[in-house]
VONU-42686 format. One record per residue: residue in three letters; z, y, x of N, C-alpha, C, O in turn. Coordinates in steps of 0.1 Angstrom, whole numbers, plus 5000, padded with zeros to 4 digits. Each point is the difference from the previous one (the first is absolute). Layout:
N
alaZYXZYXZYXZYX
...
END
This chain:
100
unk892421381267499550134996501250084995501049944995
unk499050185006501650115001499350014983498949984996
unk502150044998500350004983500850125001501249965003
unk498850134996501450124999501049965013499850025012
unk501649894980501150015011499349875007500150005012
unk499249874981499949875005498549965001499150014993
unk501149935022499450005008499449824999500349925008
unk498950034980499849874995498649975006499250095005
unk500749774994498549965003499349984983500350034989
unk498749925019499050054988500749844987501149945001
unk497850054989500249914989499749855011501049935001
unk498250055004499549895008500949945003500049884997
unk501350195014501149975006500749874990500149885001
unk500450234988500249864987499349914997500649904997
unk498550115002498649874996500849945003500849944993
unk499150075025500449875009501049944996500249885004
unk500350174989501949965002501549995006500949934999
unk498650225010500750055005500650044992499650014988
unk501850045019501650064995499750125013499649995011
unk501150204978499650085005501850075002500750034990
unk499749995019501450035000500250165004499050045007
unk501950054991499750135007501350104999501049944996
unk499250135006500850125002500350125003500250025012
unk499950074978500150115004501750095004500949934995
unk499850205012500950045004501149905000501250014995
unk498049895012500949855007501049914989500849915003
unk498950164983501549944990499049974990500649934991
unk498150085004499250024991499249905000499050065005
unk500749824993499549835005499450004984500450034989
unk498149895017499449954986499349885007499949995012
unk499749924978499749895002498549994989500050064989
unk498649875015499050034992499849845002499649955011
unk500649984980499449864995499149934995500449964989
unk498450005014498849944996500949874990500949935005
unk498650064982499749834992499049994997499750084990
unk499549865013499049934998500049874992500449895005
unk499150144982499749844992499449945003499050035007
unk501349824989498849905007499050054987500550094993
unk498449865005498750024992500549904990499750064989
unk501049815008500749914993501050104991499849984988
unk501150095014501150044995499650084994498950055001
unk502149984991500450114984500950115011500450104994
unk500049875021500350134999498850115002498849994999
unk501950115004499450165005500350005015501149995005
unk497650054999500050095016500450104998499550074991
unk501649995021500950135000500350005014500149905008
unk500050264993500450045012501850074997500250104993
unk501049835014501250034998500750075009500149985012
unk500250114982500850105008501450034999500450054989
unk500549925020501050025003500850115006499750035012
unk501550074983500150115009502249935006500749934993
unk499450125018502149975001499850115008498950035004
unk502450055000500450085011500949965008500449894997
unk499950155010500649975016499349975011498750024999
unk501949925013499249925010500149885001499849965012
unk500549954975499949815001498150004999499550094996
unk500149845007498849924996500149954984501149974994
unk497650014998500049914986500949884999500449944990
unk500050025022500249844992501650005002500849934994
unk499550165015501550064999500650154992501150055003
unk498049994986500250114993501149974991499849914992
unk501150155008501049994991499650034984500649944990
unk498450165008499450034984498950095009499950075010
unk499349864973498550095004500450104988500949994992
unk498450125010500350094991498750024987499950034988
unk499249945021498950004990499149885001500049935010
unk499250034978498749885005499250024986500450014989
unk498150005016498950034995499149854999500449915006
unk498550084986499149915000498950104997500150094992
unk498749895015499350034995498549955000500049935011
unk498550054984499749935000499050015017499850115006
unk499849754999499450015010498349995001499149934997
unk501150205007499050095003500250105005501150055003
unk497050005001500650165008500950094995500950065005
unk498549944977501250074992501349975001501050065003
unk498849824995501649964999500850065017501150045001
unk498349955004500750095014500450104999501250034997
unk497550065004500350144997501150054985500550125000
unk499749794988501249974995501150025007500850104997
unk499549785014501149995006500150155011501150045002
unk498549995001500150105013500350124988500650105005
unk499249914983500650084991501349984992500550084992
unk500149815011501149954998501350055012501250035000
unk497749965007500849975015500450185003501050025007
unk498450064989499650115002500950034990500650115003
unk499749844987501550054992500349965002500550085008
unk500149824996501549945002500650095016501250005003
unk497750055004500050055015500950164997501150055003
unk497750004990500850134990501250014998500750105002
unk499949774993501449984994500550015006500850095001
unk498949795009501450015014499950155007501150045003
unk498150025000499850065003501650154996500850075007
unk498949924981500850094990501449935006500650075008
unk499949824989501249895001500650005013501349985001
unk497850055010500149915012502350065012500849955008
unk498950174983500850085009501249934989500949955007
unk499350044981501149974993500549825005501149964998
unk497849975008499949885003500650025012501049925001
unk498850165011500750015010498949955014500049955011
unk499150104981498249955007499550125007498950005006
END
């Protein structure tokens, strides 16, 4: 479903426990993380969001620049797509001083 700049699937997607990866003007990469507690544990279910720039992939990012938690749910989505939506802004403002 198109969100403003990002173009996410719905809350469901995460249920599953899928990992939601994306990018916008090719230097702008986020990463959306399902944790899921087991029903045993003292932790919290969250959905984690990750932002780096350039063109490495996550697991070769030199620094992320940003990272959110927020909780999982539809809210907690729509949360992150408001995160993402600043941090997007930012670079946005940044991107020419970066060389982007």
């Amino acid at each position: 479903m198109l969100h403003g700049y990002f173009d996410l699937p719905t809350f469901y997607f995460f249920d599953e426990k899928n990992i939601w990866t994306g990018s916008l003007y090719n230097n702008f990469n986020y990463r959306i993380t399902p944790k899921k507690a087991k029903k045993d544990s003292d932790e919290k279910s969250e959905l984690k969001v990750a932002v780096w720039y350039g063109k490495k992939c996550f697991d070769t990012a030199e620094e992320l620049v940003a990272q959110y938690s927020e909780e999982f749910s539809p809210e907690g989505l729509e949360a992150c797509i408001e995160d993402l939506t600043k941090e997007f802004e930012h670079f946005k403002e940044i991107r020419k001083e970066l060389g982007y």
